[in-house]
C-alpha positions in Angstrom: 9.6 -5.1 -12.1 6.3 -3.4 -12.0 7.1 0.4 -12.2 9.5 -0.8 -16.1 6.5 -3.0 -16.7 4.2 -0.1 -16.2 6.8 2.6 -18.1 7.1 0.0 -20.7 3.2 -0.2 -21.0 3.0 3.3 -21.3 5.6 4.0 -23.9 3.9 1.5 -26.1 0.2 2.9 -25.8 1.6 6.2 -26.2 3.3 5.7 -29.4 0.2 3.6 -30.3 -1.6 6.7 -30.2 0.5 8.6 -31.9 1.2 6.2 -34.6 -2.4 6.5 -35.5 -3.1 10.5 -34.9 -0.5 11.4 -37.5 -1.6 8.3 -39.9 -5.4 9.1 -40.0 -5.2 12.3 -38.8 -2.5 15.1 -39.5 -0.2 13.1 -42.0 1.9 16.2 -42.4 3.5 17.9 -39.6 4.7 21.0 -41.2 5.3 22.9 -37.7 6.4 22.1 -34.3 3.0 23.4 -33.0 1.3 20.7 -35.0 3.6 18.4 -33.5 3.2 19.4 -30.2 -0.6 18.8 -30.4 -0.2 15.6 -31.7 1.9 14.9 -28.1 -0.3 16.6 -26.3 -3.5 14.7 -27.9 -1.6 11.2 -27.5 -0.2 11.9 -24.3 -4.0 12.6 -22.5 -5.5 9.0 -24.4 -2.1 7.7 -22.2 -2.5 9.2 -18.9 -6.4 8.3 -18.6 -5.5 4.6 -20.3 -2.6 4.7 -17.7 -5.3 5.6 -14.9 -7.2 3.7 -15.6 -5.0 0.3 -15.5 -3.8 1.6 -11.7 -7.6 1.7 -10.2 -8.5 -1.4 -12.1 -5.0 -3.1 -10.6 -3.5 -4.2 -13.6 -0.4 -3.3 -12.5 -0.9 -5.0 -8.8 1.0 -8.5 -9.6 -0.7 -9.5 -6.4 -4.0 -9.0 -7.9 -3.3 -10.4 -11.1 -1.6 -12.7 -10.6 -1.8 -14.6 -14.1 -2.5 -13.8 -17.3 -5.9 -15.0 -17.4 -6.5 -12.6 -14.6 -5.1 -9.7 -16.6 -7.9 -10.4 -19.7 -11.0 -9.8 -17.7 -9.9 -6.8 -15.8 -8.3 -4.8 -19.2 -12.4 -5.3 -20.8 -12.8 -3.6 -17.4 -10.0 -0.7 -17.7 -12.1 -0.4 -21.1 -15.3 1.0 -19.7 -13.3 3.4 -16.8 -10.7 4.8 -19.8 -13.9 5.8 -21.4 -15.2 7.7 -18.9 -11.8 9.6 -18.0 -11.8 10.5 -21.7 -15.5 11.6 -21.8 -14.4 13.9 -18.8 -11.1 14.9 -20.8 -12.8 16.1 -23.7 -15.4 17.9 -22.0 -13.3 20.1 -19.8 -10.4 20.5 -22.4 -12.1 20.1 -26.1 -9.1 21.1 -27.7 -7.2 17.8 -27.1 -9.9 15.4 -28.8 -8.8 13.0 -31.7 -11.3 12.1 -34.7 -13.4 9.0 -34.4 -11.4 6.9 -37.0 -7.8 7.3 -35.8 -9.7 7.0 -31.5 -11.1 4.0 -32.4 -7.8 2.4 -34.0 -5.3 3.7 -31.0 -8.5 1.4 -28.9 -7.9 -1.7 -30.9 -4.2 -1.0 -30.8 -4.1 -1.1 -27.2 -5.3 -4.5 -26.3 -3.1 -6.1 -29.8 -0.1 -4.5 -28.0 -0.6 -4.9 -24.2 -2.2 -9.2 -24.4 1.4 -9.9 -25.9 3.9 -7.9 -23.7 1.9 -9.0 -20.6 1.8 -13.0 -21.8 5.5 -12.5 -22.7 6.1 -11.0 -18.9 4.4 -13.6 -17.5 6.4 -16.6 -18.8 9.5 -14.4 -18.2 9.2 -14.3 -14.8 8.1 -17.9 -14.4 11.0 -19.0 -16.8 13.6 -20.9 -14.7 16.3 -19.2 -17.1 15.1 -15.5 -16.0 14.6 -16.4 -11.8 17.1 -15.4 -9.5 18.3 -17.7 -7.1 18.4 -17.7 -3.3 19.4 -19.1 -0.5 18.3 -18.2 3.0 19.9 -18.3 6.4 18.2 -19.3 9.1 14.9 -21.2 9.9 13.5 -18.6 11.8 10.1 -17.1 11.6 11.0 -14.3 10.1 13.1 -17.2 7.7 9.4 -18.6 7.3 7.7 -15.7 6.7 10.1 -14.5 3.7 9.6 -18.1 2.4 6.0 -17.8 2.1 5.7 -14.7 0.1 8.8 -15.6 -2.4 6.7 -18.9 -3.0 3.0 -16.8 -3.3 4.3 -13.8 -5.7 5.9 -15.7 -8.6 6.1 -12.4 -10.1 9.3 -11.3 -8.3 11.8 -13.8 -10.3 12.6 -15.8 -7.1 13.5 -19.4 -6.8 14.5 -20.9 -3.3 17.7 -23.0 -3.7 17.5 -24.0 0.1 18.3 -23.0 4.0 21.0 -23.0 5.8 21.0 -23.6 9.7 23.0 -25.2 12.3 19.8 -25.5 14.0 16.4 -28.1 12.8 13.6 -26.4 11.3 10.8 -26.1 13.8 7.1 -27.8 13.0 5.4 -25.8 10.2 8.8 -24.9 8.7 7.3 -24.0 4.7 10.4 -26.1 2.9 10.7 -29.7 3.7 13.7 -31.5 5.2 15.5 -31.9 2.0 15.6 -28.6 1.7 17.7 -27.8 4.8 21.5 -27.8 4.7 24.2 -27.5 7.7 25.1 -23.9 8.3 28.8 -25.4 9.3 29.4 -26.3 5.4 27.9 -22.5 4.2 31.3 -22.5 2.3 30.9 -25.5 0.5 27.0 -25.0 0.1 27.4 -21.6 -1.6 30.6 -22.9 -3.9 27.7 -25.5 -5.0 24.8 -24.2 -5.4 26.2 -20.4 -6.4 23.3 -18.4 -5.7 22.6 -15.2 -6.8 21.6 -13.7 -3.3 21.7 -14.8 -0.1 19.4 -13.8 2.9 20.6 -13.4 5.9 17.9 -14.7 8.3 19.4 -15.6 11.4 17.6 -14.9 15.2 21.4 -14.8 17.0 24.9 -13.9 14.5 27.0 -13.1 17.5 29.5 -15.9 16.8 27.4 -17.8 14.3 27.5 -15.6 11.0 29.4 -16.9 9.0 31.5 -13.9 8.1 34.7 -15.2 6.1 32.0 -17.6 3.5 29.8 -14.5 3.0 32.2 -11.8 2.3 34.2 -14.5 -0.2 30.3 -15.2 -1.8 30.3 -11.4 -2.3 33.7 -11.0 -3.6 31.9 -13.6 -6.7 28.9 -11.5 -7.0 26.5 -12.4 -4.4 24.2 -10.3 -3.2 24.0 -10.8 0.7 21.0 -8.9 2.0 19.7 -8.8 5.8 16.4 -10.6 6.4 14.6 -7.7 8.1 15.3 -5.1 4.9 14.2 -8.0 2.4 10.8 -8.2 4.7 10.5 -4.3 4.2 11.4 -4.5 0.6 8.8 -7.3 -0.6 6.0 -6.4 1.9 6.1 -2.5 2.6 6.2 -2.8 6.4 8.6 -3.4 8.8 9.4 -6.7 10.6 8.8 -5.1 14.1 9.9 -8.5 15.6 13.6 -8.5 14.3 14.2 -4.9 14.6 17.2 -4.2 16.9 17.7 -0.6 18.2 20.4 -0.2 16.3 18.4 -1.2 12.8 16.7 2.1 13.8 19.3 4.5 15.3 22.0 4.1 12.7 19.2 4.2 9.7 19.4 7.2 7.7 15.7 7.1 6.0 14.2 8.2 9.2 16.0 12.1 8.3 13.2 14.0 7.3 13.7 16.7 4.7 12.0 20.1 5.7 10.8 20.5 2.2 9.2 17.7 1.6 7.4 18.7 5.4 6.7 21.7 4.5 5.4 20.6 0.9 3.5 17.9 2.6 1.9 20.5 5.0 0.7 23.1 2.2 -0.6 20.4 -0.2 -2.6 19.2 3.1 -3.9 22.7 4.1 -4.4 23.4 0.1 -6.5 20.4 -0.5 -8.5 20.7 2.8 -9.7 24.1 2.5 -10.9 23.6 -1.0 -12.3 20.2 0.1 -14.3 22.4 2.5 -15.5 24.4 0.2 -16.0 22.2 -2.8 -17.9 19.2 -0.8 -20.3 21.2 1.4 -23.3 20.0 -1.3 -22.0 16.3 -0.2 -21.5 17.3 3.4 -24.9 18.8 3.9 -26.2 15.8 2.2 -24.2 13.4 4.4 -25.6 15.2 7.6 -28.8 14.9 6.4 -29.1 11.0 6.2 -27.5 10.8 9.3 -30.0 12.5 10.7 -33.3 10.7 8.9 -31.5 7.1 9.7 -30.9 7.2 13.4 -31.7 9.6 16.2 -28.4 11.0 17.6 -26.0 14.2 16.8 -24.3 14.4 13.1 -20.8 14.2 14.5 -18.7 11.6 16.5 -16.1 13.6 18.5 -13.3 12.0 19.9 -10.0 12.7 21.5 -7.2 11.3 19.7 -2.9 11.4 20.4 -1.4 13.4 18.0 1.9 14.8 17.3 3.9 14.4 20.1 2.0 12.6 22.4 -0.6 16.2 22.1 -4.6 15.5 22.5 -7.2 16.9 20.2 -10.6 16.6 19.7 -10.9 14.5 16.1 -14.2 15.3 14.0 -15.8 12.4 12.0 -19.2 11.8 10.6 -21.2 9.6 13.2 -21.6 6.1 11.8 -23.1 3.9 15.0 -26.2 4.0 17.1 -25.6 5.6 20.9 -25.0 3.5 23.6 -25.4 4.4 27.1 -22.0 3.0 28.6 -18.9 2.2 27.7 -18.2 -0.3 25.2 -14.9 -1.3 23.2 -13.3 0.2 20.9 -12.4 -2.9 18.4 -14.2 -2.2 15.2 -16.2 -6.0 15.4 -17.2 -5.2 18.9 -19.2 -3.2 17.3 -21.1 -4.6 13.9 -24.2 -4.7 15.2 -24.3 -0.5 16.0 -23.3 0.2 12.8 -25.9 2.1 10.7 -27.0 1.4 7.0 -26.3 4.8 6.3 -22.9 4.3 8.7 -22.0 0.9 6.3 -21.9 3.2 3.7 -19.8 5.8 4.7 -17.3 3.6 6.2 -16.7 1.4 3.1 -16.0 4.7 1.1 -14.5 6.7 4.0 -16.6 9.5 4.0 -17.0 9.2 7.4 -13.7 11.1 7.5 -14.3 13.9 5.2 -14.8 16.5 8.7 -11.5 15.9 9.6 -10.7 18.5 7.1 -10.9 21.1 10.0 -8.8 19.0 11.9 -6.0 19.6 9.0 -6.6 22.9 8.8 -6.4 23.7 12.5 -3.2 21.9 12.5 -3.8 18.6 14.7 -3.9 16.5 11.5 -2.2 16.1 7.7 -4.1 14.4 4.9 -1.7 11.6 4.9 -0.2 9.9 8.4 -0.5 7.4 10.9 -3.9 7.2 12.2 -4.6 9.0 15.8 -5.8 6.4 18.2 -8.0 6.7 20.9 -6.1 8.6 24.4 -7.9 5.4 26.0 -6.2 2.7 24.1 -2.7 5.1 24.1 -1.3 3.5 27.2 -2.2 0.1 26.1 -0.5 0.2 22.6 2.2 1.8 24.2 2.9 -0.6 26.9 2.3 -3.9 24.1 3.4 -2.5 20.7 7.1 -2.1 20.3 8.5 1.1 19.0 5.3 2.4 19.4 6.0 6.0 20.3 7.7 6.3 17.0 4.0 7.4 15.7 4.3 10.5 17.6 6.8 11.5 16.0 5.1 12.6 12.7 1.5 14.6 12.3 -1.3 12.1 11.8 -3.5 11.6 9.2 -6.7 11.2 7.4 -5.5 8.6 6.0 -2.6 6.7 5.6 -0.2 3.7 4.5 -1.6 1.2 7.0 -5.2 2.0 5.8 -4.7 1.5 2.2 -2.8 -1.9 3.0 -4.7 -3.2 5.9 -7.8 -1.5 7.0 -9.0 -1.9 10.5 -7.9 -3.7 13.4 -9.8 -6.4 15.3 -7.7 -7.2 18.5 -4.0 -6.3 19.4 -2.1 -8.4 17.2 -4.1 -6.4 14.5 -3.0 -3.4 15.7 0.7 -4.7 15.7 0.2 -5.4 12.2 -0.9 -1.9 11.1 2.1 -0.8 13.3 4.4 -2.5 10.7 3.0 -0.2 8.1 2.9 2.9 10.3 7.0 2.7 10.8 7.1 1.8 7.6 5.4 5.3 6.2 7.3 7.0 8.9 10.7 5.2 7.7 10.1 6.6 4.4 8.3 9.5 4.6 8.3 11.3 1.1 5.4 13.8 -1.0 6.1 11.5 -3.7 4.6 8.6 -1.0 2.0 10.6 0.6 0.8 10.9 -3.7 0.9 7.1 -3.9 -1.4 7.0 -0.8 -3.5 9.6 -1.8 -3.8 7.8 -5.5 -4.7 4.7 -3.5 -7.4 6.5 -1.2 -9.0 8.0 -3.9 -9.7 4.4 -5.4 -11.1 3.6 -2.4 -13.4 6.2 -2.0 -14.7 5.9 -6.1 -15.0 2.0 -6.0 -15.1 0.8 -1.9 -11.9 -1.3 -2.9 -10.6 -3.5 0.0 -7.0 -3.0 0.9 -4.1 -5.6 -0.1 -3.6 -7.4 2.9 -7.7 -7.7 4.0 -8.0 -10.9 2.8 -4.6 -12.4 4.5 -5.1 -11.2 8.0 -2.9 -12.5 10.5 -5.3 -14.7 13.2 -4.7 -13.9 16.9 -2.9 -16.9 18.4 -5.2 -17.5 21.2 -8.1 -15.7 23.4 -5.1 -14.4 25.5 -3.9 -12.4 22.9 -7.6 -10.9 22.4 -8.2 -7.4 24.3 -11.5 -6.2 24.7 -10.5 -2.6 25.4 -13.5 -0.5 27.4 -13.2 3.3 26.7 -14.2 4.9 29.4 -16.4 8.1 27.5 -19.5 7.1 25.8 -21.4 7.0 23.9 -18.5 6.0 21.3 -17.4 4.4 18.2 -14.8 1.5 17.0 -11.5 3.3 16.3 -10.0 3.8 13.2 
């Protein structure tokens, strides 16, 4: 729904724009050169409208999740599309529109986006438009589908029910009334004809109820498995209900050499002129380091890479020394942090010297994160499917640190694994330029990442790990 609501928004603000360009501006279009700059003109006001919605999260249902959080945040968009345009017109003068036509395409926008956005929203929340489901199973993956078909109204789901020959344990999201006997799954889906149905189960061998979901298909039901609905809603993979086979037999993890060897030149192109570009911010960087807290410039660390291989990762130092060894969890460590360190971390530029790592070849811009060779034992031995990660080059940054930041204790790190195999699963330049679009927000605004405010809570001390590094003085990993 989001990328045609996004197109559809788009569309609209581009003919808005040119509606009013060849109105108050060049009513007669008497070659195709005049019409081409008319597109071209109409086409920039788009892109830096369309810009600016995706760093102010317009188009992040999860964010706004009503209308009445959409109003606020386009005044926002406002001020930022401004800005883009001031830029625009500076570097490419030839594209500006006169004030009279600019300032009607501005008043356009809002008159056409406040409808189609109040019209989506009582679309999706119409019980006419939702799709319904049914879900088999009352497992916690079951649970955990539940919960985020109930908290994202936005995706057109309504929950007809749950079918399981088993009871639902304590802390099942639906109540009683809401459970029906997996032995009647003929007669439940003849009744309640569902639109999809979600296969949820913890053990099919002898319980899948074959025969009633092939005739539900045969009448246009979508049956879908439980563990690609989790990766489809929530961008990570249910690590939990993976079998080997869901990974052996899955095509996605075929990596195209183009899009590697694109990925690697866009990574080595980006990083040299990084270097070269940001050495006035670099210097700068260095220096406040230096004037804040006695202590080298750099933190260097070894890392795993590619293939299980050990290199010495570069960062900007952003804690006080310590004279022993001291763990590695990121709040283990609050209290070393800098003020000049706070900074850097909540805008990343702490990682800006990996640059070299790119270019020497240990690193690509966008990857799993390189962990610690002290904690790589430890994941490996706790985390399932963990050595996956070395499969791929690492990164600077990466799908788990857009979506979920850092990691506190081991189930943490479990979490961010979800995202990792996720990224590796579907590995793609046009992905690594989503992550990239959603790096570069949080370096310009310090934006927290979608799941920071849901973390998952470690079920008890026992599954808290105080890792101790053994080479200070060192940092909290990230």
């Amino acid at each position: 729904m989001i990328p045609r609501l996004a197109m559809l928004e788009a569309v609209a603000i581009f003919a808005a724009v040119c509606g009013t360009i060849v109105l108050w501006g060049t009513p007669l279009l008497t070659h195709w050169s005049d019409v081409a700059l008319v597109l071209a003109k109409a086409l920039a006001i788009a892109l830096c409208w369309a810009v600016s919605f995706y760093y102010n999260d317009l188009y992040d249902l999860r964010i706004v999740r009503t209308f009445a959080d959409f109003a606020p945040r386009l005044v926002q968009a406002f001020g930022v599309t401004f800005i883009l345009l001031a830029v625009l017109y500076a570097l490419l003068p030839d594209v500006k529109i006169s004030s009279e036509p600019f300032l009607v395409s501005v008043l356009a926008v809002p008159a056409i986006l406040l409808p189609l956005r109040a019209i989506c929203h009582l679309v999706v929340r119409g019980k006419s438009f939702q799709e319904h489901i049914l879900i088999l199973g009352t497992t916690p993956l079951a649970s955990t589908l539940i919960r985020e078909i109930t908290n994202r109204p936005e995706l057109g789901y309504a929950i007809l029910g749950v079918a399981d020959s088993a009871s639902a344990p304590a802390g099942f999201p639906l109540p009683e009334t809401a459970l029906k006997p997996l032995e009647r799954l003929g007669q439940i889906l003849e009744e309640l004809r569902p639109h999809r149905a979600i296969v949820a189960l913890a053990e099919r061998r002898a319980r899948l109820p074959v025969r009633q979901l092939l005739e539900a298909r045969m009448r246009g039901c979508v049956v879908e498995d439980g563990v690609n609905v989790y990766e489809r809603l929530m961008g990570k993979l249910a690590i939990e209900a993976l079998t080997p086979s869901n990974l052996i037999f899955s095509g996605d993890f075929k990596k195209s050499r183009l899009d590697l060897a694109i990925g690697r030149t866009i990574s080595l192109v980006v990083s040299f002129a990084g270097m070269i570009l940001l050495s006035p911010l670099l210097g700068l960087i260095a220096l406040l380091i230096k004037l804040n807290s006695p202590g080298p410039v750099f933190f260097v660390q070894e890392r795993v890479g590619m293939a299980a291989k050990r290199f010495r990762l570069i960062k900007f130092r952003t804690m006080r020394l310590v004279d022993g060894p001291t763990s590695e969890w990121a709040c283990d460590n609050t209290q070393r942090i800098t003020r000049v360190g706070k900074w850097l971390r909540k805008f990343r530029l702490d990682e800006l010297p990996q640059f070299f790592n790119v270019i020497r070849g240990d690193m690509n811009l966008v990857g799993p994160r390189p962990h610690p060779v002290s904690n790589f034992e430890l994941f490996n031995a706790n985390i399932p499917y963990y050595s996956l990660r070395s499969g791929v080059r690492p990164g600077i940054t990466g799908w788990a640190q857009v979506r979920y930041r850092y990691a506190n204790n081991l189930d943490e790190e479990i979490e961010k694994m979800r995202y990792d195999l996720y990224y590796i699963k579907h590995l793609s330049i046009s992905f690594d330029l989503r992550i990239l679009f959603d790096t570069v927000k949080t370096v310009l605004f310090g934006s927290q990442s979608v799941d920071s405010t849901e973390r998952p809570v470690a079920p008890g001390a026992a599954n808290r790990i105080s890792h101790v590094a053994s080479q200070p003085p060192l940092e909290a990993a990230k």
